[in-house]
Structure formats: C-alpha cells, structure tokens
C-alpha positions in Angstrom: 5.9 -23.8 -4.6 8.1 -23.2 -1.7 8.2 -25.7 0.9 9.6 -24.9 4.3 11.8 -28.0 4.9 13.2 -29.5 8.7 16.9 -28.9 9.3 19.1 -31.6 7.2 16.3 -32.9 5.9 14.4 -32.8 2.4 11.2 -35.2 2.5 10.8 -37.0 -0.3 7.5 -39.1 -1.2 8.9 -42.4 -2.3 6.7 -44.9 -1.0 3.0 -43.8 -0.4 0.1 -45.9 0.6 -3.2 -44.3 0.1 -5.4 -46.4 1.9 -5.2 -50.2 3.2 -5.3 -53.3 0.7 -8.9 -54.2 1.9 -11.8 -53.1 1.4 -13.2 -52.3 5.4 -9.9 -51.9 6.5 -8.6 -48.2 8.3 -6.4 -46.4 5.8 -3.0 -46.5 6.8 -0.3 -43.5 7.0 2.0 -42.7 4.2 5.1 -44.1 4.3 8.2 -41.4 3.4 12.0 -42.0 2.9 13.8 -39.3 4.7 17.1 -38.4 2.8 19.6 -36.2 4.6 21.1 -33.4 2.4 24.6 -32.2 3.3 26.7 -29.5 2.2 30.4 -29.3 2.1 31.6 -27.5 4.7 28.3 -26.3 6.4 26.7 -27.6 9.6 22.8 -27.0 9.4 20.7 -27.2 5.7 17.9 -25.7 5.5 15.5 -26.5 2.5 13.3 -23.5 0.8 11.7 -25.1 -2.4 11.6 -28.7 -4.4 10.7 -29.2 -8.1 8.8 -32.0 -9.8 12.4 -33.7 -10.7 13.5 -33.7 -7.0 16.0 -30.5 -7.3 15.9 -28.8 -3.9 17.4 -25.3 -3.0 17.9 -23.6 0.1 20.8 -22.4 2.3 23.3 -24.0 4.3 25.2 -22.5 7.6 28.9 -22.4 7.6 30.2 -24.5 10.1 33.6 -22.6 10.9 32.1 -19.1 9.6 28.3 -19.3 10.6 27.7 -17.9 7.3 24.4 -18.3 5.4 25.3 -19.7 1.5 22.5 -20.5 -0.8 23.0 -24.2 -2.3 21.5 -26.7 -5.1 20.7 -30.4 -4.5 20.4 -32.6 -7.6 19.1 -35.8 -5.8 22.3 -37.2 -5.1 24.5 -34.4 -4.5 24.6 -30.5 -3.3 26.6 -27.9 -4.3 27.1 -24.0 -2.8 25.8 -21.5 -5.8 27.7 -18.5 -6.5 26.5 -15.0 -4.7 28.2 -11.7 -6.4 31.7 -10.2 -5.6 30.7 -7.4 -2.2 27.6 -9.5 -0.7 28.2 -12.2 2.2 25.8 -14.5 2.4 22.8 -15.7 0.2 19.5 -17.5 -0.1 17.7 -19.7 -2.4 14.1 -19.6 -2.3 12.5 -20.9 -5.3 13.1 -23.1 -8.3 10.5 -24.3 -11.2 10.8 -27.1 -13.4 13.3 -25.5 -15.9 15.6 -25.6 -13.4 15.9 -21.9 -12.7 16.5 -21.1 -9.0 15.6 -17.6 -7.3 17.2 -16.3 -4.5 19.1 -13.4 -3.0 22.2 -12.3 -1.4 23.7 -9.6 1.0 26.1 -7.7 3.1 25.7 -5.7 6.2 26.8 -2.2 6.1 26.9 0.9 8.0 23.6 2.0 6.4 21.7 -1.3 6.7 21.7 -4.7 4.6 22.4 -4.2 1.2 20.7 -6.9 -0.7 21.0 -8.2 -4.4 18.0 -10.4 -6.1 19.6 -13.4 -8.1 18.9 -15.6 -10.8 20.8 -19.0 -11.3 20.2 -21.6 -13.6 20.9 -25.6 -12.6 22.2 -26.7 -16.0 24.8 -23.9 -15.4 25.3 -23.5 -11.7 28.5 -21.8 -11.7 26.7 -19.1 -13.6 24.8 -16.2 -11.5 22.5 -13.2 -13.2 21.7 -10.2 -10.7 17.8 -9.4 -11.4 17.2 -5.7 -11.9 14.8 -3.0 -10.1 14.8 0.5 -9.9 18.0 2.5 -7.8 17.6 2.8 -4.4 14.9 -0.5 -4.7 16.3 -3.9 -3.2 14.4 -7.0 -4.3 14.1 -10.3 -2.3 12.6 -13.0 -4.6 10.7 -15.9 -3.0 9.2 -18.0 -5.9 9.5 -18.6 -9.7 6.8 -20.3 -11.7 7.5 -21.9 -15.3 6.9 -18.9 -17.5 9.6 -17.1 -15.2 7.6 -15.4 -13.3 9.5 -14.1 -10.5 7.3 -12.7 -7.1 8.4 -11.5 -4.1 8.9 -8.3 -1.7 10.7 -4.9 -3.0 12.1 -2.7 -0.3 12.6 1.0 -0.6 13.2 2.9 2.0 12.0 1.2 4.4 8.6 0.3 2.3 8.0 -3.1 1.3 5.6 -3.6 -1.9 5.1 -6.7 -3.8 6.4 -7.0 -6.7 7.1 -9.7 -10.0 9.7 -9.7 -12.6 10.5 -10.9 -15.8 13.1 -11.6 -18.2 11.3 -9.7 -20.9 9.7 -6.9 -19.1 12.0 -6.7 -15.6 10.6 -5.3 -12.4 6.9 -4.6 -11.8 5.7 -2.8 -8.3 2.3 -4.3 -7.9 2.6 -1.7 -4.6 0.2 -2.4 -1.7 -3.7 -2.8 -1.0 -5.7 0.4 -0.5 -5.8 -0.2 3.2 -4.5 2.9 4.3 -0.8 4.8 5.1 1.9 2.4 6.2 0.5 -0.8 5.1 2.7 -3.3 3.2 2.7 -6.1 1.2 4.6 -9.3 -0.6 3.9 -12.3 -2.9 4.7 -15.8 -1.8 4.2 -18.0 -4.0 3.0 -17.7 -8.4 1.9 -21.2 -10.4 1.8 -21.2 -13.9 -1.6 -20.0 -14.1 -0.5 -16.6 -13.2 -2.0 -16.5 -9.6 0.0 -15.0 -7.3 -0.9 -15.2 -3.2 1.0 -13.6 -0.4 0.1 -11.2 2.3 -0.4 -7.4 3.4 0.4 -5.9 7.2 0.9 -3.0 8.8 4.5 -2.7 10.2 5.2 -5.0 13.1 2.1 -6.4 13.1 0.5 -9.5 11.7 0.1 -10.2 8.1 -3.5 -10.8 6.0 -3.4 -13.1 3.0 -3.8 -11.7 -0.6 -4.3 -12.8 -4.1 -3.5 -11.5 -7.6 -3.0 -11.9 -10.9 -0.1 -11.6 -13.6 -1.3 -9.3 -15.7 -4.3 -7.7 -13.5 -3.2 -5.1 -11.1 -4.6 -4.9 -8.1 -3.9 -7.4 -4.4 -7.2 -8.5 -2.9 -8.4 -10.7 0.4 -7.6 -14.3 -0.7 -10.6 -15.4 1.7 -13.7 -14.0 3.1 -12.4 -13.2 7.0 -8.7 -12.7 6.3 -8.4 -9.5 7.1 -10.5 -9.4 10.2 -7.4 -11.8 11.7 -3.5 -12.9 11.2 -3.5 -15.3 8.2 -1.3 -15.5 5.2 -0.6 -17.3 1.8 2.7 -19.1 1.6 2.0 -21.5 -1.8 -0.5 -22.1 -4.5 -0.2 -25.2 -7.0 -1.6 -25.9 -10.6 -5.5 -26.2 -9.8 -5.4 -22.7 -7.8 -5.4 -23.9 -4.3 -3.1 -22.1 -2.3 -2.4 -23.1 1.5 -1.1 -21.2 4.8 -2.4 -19.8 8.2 -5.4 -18.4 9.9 -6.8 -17.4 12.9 -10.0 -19.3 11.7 -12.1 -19.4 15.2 -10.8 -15.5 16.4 -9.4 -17.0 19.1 -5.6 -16.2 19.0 -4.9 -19.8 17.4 -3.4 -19.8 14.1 -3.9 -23.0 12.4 -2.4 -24.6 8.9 -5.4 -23.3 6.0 -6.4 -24.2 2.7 -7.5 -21.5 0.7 -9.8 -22.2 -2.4 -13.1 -20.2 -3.8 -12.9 -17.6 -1.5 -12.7 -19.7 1.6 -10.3 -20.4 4.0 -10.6 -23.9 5.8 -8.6 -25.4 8.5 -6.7 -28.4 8.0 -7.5 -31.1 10.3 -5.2 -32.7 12.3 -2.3 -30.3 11.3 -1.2 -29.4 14.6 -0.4 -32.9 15.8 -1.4 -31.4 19.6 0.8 -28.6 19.5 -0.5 -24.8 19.9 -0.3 -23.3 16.2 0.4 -24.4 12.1 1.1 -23.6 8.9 0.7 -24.8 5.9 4.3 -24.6 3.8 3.3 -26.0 0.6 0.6 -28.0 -1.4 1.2 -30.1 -4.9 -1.0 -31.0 -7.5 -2.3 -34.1 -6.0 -3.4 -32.2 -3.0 -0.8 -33.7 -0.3 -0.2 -30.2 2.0 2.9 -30.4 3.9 3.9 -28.0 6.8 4.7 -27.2 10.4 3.3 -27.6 13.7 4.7 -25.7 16.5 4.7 -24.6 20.4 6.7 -21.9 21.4 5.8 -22.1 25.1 7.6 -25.5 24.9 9.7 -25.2 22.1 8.1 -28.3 20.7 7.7 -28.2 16.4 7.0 -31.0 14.2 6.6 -31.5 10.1 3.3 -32.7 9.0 1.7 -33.8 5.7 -1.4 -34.0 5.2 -2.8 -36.7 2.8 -6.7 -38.1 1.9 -8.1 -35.8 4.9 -5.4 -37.0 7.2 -2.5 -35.4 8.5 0.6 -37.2 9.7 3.9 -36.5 12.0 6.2 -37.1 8.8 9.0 -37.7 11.7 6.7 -40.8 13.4 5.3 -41.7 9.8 9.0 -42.7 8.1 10.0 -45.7 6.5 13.9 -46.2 6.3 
C-alpha cells in the first residue's frame, strides 16, 4: 500500500460523509482533516506509505544540508530513522501493520550510487537491519505486506529485475517477462494475499503494468491492453484490486486506472481538468487516492476518489 503523499502533508480520513442525510438529496464530498507532518530540522516531507494505525513513513529534505533522510510519524510526532555508517541519505517506502518500515539508503561514489535495502521496525526505531542480496546486487524495496513480504526492484549491473524477500528465505529474483533482450522489470506494491503488481519497460521508455504471485514464478500483463500502451501498477489492497495509470483511449493521455479481473478502467473524474493521473493507492473500502497533473502548466493536484466520485482533497478539506 504505498500512497504518494503532497509535500508536508499526510491526508488523513477523519470525517467522511458518504452521501447527504436525505433521501433525494446530491451526495456531498468527503470532508478530510489535513494534518501537517514536520521533521526536525528538514524543510519539505514527503510521505511514501500509511498503515491502518495512522503510522506514515517517508523522507524529509534537510533544510541546511538538502539531504534526503528517511523518517517515521506516529500520529503525533516524527522522528529521522537511522541509515548505516558510509550511506548519505535514505528513503522509506513502505510499512504494514506490524509496524515494520522498508526503505533504502545510499551514497554517491565514483563508480555510481551505491545503495543499501533496509529494514526498521517502529516499536524499535533506533534499530536498523540491512536486507540481504547477492554481491554485486543492490536492492531498493518499495512495499511490505503483513507476512513480510518485501517487493521491489534489484539492480545489477545496470539490469533491473523484480524481486521479493523474506526473513526466512532472503532474496528472490523473480527476473523479467519474456519480452525480449533489455527489458526490465519491478514490483510496487504486495497485499497479504500474496499478489504482487508493478511494471516491465524497456530502458528509457515507458513502463507496462504486471502481476504476480508469492510463490508462482512468472510476471504477466495485469490487464488486457497494457502492454500495447504506457500503464503501470503502483498498489493493490486486500480484495485484489490494484490501481495506477493507462493510456486507456491510445491517445497519449494517461489517466488514474483501476485494475481488477483482467481489466483496466479509468477512474472518472480523476484528473480534476488537468492533462494526466495516477492512481497512488487504493484501501479496502475502495476510496482511491492519487495525483492529477499538467506539466505544460505546472499545475498538480491530490484527488480521492470516493462512491464513483473523485474529489480535489485540497478544495474538499475541513479544518
């Protein structure tokens, strides 16, 4: 469950109203409390993931040093988590409902970025556990499900594969789809089913979204179309429906997607006028949040979408 989060800002669904008291009556928009999270020391937070008890986890910019530090929020307060001794920055990207964050860290050297998967645990923050892979293979985690499950991309030489891990068996290389020499591949996003979704490409050009399971090898098309045009998978919740982008008419537009069966859907509204979306995350009522966005005019806004509806969380906010 990763959810892409405005900067200083984590949204968090205190007040919701479904549909109007009366019977007749338009529904009216969710109503959301929008709590800033700061950071000691940083300037800009930027949220990657939120679990069920309202733990986030993300990174926070330096505000002397510019340097990226990965950090926890417990609801009330955030903290900066611990990256090893030799690496210079770090990333959170994932935490499930345990309390176990995943994340990464790294240093730039002569040779290239030298990166380092991590593990951190919120009832022992101070605590850090370096995830292993094979030499010469640098992992970058994205999501953790409840069984530990950990997914994400494994770079070697230059070759990114997807790959999971887990405390009892380590690193996996579920490689690439068969779809020819130089194509590449990652997971996104796991639930506790074992359903993992991400995306293939070619290098440097636009990703496909993919599906798998733990415990079945192979990465396959999420959604009938998906690799005739850009799309990707970015989350998946309890019931199996994942969410993302698409170029669902072929017309250079890629709009926010649900993915279930086999099909890939636009999700109305998402764009809230602007060019493109994605789709950051979806939870297990349904509610889809992500990101609408113009480049040409440097224009982006947060939407959720609720009941068939989507809504600018920014002009939908209580206090």
């Amino acid at each position: 469950m990763n959810t892409a989060s405005s900067r200083c800002l984590a949204v968090l669904a205190l007040v919701i109203a479904g549909n109007a008291a009366h019977a007749g009556d338009p529904p009216t928009a969710p109503q959301y409390h929008l709590v800033p999270i700061t950071v000691p020391g940083t300037s800009s937070v930027f949220v990657a993931d939120l679990n069920d008890a309202g733990f986030a986890v993300g990174y926070a910019v330096g505000a002397k040093d510019f340097v990226n530090r990965p950090f926890l929020w417990d609801g009330t307060s955030a903290i900066l988590l611990p990256i090893p001794e030799g690496r210079e920055e770090g990333y959170a990207t994932g935490i499930n409902e345990q309390g176990l964050v995943v994340g990464h860290a790294s240093v730039l050297t002569k040779s290239g970025a030298q990166t380092t998967a991590l593990l951190w645990d919120a009832t022992n923050p101070s605590q850090v556990v370096e995830l292993d892979g094979p030499p010469g293979t640098q992992l970058n985690p994205d999501d953790i499900n409840d069984a530990g499950v950990v997914v994400g991309l494994a770079a070697t030489d230059g070759q990114f594969n997807a790959f999971q891990w887990t405390a009892a068996d380590g690193f996996q290389d579920d490689g690439v789809p068969a779809n020819g020499p130089g194509t590449q591949a990652y997971w996104a996003g796991v639930n506790n089913a074992g359903t993992k979704v991400g995306g293939w490409n070619f290098p440097n050009s636009a990703s496909h979204a993919t599906v798998g399971r733990v415990g079945t090898p192979g990465i396959l098309p999420i959604a009938a179309g998906v690799d005739a045009v850009p799309s990707r998978a970015t989350a998946i919740n309890e019931a199996g429906v994942a969410v993302g982008e698409m170029d669902v008419d072929m017309d250079g537009r890629v709009e926010a997607v649900r993915f279930a069966n086999g099909v890939a859907t636009a999700i109305p509204g998402a764009s809230l006028g602007l060019a493109d979306a994605t789709a950051s995350d979806i939870n297990e009522a349904g509610v889809i949040v992500g990101r609408a966005r113009d480049f040409a005019t440097l224009q982006f806004k947060a939407f959720v979408h609720v009941d068939g509806t989507s809504y600018d969380i920014a002009a939908r906010s209580g206090n």
